[in-house]
DSSP file (Angstrom, degrees, kcal/mol; ACC not computed):
  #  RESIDUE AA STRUCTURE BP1 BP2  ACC     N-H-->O    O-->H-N    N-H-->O    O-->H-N    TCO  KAPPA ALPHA  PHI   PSI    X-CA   Y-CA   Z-CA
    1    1 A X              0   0    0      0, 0.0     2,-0.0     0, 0.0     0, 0.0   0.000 360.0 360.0 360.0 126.2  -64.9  -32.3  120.4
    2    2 A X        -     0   0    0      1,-0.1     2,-0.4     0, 0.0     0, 0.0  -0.338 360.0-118.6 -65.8 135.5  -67.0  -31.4  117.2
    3    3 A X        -     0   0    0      1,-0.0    -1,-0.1     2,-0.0     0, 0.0  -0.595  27.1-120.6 -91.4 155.1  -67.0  -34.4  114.6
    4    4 A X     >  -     0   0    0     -2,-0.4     4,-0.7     1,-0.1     5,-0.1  -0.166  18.0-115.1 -60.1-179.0  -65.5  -33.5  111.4
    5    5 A X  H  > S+     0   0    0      2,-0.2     4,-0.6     3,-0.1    -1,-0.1   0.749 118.8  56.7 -47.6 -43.7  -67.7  -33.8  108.2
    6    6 A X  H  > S+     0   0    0      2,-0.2     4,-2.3     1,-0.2     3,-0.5   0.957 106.4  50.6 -59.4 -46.2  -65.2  -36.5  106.8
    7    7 A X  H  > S+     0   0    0      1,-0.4     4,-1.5     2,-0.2    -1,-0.2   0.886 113.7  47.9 -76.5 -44.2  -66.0  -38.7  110.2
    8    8 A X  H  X S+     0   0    0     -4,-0.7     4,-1.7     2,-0.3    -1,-0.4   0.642 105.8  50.4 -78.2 -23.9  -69.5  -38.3  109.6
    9    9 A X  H >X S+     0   0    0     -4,-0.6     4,-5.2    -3,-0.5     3,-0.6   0.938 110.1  55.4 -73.8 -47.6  -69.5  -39.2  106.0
   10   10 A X  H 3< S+     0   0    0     -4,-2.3    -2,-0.3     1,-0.2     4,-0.2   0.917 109.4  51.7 -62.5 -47.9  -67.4  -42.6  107.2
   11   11 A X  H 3X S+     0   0    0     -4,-1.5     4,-0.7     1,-0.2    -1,-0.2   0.650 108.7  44.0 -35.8 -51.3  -70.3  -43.2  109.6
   12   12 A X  H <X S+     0   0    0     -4,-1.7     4,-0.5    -3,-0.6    -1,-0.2   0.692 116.9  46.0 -99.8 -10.2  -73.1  -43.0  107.3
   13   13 A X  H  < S+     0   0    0     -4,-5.2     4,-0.2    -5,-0.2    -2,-0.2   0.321 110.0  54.5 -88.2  28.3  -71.4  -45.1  104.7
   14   14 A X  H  > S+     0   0    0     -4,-0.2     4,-0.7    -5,-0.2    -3,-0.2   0.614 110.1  46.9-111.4 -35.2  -70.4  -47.5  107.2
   15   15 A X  H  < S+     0   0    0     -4,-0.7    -2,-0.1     2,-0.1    -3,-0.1   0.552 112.2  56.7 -83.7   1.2  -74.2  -47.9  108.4
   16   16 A X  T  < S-     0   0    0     -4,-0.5    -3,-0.1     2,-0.1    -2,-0.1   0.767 132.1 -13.9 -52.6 -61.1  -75.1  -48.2  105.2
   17   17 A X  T  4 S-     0   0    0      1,-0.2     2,-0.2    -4,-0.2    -3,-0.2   0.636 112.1 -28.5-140.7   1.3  -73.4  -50.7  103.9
   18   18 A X     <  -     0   0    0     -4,-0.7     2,-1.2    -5,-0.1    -1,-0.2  -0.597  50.2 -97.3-179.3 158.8  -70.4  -51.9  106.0
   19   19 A X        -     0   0    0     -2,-0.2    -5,-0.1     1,-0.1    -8,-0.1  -0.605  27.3-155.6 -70.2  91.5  -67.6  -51.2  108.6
   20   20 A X        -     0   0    0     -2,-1.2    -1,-0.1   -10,-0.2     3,-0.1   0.585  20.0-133.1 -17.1 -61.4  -64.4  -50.6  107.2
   21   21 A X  S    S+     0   0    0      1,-0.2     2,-0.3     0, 0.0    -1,-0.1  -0.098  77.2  75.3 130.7   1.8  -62.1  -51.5  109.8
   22   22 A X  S    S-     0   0    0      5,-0.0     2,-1.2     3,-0.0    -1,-0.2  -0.837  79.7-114.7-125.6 165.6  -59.9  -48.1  109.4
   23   23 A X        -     0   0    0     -2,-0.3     3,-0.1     1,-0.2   -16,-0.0  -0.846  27.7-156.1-118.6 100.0  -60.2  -44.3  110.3
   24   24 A X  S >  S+     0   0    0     -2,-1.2     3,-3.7     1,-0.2     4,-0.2   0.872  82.4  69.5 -55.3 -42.4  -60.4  -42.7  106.8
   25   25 A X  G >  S+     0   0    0      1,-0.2     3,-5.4     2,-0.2    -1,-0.2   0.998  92.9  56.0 -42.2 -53.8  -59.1  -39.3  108.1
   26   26 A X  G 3  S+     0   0    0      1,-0.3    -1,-0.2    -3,-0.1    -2,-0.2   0.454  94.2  64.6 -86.5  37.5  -56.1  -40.7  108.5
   27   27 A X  G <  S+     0   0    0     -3,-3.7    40,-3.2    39,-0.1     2,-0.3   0.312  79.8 123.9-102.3   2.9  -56.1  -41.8  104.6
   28   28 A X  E <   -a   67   0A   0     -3,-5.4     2,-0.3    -4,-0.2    40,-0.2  -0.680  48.9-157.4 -79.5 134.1  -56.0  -37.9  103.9
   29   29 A X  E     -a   68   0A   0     38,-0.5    40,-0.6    -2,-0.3    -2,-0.1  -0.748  17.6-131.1 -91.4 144.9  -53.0  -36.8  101.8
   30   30 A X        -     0   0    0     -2,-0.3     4,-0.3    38,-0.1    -1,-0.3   0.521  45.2 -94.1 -94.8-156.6  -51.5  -33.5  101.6
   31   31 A X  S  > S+     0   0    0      2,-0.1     4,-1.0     3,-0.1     5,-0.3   0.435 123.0  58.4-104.2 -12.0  -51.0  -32.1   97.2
   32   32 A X  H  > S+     0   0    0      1,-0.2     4,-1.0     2,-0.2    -1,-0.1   0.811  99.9  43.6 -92.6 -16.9  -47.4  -33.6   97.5
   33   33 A X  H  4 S+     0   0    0      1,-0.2     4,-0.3     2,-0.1    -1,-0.2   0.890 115.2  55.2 -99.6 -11.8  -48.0  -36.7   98.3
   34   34 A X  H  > S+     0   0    0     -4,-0.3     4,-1.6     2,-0.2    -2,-0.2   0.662 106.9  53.9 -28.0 -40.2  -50.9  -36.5   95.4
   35   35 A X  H >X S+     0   0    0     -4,-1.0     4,-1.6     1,-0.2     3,-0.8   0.959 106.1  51.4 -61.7 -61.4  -48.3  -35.4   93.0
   36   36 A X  H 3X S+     0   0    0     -4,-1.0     4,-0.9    -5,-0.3    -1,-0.2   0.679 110.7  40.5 -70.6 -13.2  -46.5  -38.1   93.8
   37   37 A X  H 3> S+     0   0    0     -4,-0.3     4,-2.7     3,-0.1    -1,-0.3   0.621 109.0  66.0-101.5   0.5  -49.0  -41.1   93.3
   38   38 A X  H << S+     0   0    0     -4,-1.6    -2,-0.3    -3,-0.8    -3,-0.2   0.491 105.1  40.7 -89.4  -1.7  -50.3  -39.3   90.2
   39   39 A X  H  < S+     0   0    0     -4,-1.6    -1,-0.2     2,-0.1    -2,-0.1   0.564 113.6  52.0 -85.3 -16.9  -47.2  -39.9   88.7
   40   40 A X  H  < S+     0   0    0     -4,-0.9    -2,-0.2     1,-0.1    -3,-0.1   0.999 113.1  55.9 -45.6 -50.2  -46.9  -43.9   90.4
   41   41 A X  S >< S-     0   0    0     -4,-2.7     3,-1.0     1,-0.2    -1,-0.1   0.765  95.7-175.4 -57.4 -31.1  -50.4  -44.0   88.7
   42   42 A X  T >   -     0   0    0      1,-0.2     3,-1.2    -5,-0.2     4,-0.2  -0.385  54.6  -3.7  95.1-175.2  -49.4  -43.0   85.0
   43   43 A X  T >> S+     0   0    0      1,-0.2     3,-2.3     2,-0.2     4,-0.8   0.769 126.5  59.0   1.6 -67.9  -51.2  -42.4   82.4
   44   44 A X  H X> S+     0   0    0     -3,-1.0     4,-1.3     1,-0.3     3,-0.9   0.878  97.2  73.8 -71.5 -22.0  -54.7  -43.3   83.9
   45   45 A X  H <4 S+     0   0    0     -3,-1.2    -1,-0.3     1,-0.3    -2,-0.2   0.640  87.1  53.6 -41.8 -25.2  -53.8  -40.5   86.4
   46   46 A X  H <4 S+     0   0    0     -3,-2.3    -1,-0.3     1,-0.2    -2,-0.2   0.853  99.5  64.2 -96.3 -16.3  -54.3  -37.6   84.0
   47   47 A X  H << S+     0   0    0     -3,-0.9    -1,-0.2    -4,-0.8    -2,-0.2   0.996  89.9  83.6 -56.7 -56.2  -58.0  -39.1   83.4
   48   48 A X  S  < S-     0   0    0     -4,-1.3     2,-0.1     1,-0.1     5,-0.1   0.034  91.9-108.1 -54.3 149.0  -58.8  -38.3   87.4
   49   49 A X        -     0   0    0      1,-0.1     3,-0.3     3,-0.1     2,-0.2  -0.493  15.1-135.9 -77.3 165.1  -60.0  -34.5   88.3
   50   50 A X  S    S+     0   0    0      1,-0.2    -1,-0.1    -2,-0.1     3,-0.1  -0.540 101.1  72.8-104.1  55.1  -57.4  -32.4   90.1
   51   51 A X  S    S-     0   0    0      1,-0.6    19,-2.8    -2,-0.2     2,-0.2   0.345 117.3  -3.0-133.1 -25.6  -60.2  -31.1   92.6
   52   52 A X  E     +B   69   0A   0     -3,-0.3    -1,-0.6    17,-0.2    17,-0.2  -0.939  61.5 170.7-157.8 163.4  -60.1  -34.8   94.1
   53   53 A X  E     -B   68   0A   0     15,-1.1    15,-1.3    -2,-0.2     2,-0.4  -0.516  18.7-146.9 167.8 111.2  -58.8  -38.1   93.9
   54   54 A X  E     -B   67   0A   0     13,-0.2     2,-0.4    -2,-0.2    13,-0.2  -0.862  15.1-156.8-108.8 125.9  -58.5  -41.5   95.8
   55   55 A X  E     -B   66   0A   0     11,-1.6    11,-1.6    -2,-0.4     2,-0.4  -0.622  12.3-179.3 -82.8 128.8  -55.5  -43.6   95.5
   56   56 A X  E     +B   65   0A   0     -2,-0.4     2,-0.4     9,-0.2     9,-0.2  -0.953   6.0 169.8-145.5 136.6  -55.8  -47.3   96.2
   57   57 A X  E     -B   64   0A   0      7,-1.8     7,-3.0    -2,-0.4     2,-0.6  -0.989  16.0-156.8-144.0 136.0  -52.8  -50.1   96.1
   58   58 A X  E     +B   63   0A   0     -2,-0.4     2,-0.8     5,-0.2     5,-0.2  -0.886  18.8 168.3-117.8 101.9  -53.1  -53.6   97.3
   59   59 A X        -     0   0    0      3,-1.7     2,-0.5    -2,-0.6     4,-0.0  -0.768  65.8 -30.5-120.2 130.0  -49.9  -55.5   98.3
   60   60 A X  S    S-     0   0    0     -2,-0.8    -2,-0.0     1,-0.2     3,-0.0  -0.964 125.6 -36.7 113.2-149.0  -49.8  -58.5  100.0
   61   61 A X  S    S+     0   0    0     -2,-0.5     2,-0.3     2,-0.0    -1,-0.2  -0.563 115.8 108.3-122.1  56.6  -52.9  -58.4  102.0
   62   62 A X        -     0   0    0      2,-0.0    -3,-1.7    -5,-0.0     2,-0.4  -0.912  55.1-156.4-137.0 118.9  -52.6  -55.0  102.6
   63   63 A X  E     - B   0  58A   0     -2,-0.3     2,-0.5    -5,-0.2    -5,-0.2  -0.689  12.1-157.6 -83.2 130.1  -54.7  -52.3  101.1
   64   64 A X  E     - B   0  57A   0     -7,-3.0    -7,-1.8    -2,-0.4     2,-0.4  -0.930  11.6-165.8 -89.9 115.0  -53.1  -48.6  100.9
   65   65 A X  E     - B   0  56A   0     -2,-0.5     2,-0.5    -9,-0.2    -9,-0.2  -0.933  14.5-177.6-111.0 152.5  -55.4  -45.7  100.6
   66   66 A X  E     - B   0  55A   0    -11,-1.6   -11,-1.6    -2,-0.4     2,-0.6  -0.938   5.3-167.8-136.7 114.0  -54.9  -42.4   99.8
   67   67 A X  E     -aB  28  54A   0    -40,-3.2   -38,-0.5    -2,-0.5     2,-0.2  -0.901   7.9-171.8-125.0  99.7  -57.5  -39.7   99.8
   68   68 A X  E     +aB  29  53A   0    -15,-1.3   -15,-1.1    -2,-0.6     2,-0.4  -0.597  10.2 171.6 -93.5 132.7  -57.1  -35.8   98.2
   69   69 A X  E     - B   0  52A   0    -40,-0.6   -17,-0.2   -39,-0.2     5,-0.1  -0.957  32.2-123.5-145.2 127.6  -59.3  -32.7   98.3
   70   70 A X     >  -     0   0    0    -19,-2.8     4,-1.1    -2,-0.4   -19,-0.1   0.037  22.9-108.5 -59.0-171.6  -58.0  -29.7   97.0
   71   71 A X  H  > S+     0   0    0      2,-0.1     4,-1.5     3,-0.1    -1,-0.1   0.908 121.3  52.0 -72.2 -32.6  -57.7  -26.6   98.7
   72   72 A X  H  > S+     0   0    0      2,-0.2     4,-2.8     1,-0.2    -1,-0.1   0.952 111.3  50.7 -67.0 -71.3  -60.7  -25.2   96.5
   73   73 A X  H  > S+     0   0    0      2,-0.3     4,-0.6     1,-0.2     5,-0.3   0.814 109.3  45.4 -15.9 -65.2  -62.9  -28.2   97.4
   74   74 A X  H >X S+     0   0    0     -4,-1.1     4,-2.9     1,-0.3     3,-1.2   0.923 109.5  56.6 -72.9 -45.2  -62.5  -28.1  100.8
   75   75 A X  H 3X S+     0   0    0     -4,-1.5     4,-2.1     1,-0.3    -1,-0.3   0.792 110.9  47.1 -29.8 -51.7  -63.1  -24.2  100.9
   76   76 A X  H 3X S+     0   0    0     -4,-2.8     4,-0.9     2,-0.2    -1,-0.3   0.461 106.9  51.5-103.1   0.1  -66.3  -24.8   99.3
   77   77 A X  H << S+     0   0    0     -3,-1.2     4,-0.3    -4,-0.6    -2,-0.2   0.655 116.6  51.7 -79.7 -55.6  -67.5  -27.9  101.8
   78   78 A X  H >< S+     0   0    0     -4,-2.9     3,-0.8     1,-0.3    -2,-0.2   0.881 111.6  43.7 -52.9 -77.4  -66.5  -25.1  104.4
   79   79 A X  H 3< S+     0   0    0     -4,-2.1     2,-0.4     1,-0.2    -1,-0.3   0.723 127.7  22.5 -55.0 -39.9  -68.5  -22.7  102.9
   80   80 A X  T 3< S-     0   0    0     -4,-0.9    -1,-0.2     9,-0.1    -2,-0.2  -0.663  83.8-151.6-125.3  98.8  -71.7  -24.5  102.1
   81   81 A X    <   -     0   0    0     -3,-0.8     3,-0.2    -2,-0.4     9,-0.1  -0.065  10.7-139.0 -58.0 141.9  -71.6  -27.5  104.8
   82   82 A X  S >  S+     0   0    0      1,-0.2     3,-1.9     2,-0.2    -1,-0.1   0.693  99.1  72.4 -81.3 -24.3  -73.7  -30.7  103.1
   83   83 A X  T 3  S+     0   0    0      1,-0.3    -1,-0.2     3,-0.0     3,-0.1   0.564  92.6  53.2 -88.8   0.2  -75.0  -31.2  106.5
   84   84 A X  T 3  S-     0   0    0      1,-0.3    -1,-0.3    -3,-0.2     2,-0.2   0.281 131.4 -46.7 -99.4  21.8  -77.0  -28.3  106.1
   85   85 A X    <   -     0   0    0     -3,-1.9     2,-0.3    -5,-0.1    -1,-0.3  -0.763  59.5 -97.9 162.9-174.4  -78.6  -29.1  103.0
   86   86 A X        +     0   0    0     -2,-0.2     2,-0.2    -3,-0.1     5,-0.1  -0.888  49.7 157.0-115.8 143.5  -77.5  -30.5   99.3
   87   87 A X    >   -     0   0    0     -2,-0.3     3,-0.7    -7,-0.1    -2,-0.1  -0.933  56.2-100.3-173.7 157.5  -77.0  -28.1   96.9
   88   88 A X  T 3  S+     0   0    0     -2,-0.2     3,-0.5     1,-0.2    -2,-0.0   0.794 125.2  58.8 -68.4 -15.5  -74.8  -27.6   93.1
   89   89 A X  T 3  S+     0   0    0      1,-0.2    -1,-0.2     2,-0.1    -9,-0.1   0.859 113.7  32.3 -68.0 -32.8  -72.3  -25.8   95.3
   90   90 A X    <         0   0    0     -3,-0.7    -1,-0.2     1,-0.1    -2,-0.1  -0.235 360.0 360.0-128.4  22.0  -71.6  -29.1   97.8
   91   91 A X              0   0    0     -3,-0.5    -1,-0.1    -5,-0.1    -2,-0.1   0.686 360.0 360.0-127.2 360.0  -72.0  -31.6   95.7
């Protein structure tokens, strides 16, 4: 099985500077469930672009994250892949 881009991103910012203890894929959110913590969020929500956006809520001692890429985003990751070079298109 090919690793995604995302898994590989979690990798090298995880040998970088620490292990998470969670599988970030499964922090990806769909545009409805975006919708729906950009209006929990409020206000500071309309500041964030609507090409991406990471949600984060701490209750307890439990952190929730929530991680959006548009459709456009991801379309343009597809089409020019970081892991074959950096570029204004991929970055």
């Amino acid at each position: 099985m090919n690793e995604t881009l995302f898994s590989q991103i979690q990798k090298l910012f995880e040998r970088t500077y620490a292990q998470v203890g969670i599988n970030l894929e499964d922090c990806l959110i769909d545009p409805t469930r975006c919708a729906q913590l950009s209006l929990f969020a409020g206000k500071s929500a309309r500041e964030l672009s609507e090409l991406a956006r990471t949600f984060l809520r701490r209750a307890g001692d439990q952190l929730y994250v929530g991680i959006y890429y548009s459709r456009w985003l991801i379309e343009q990751l597809e089409q020019h892949d970081p892991r074959a070079g950096l570029g204004d298109r991929n970055i």
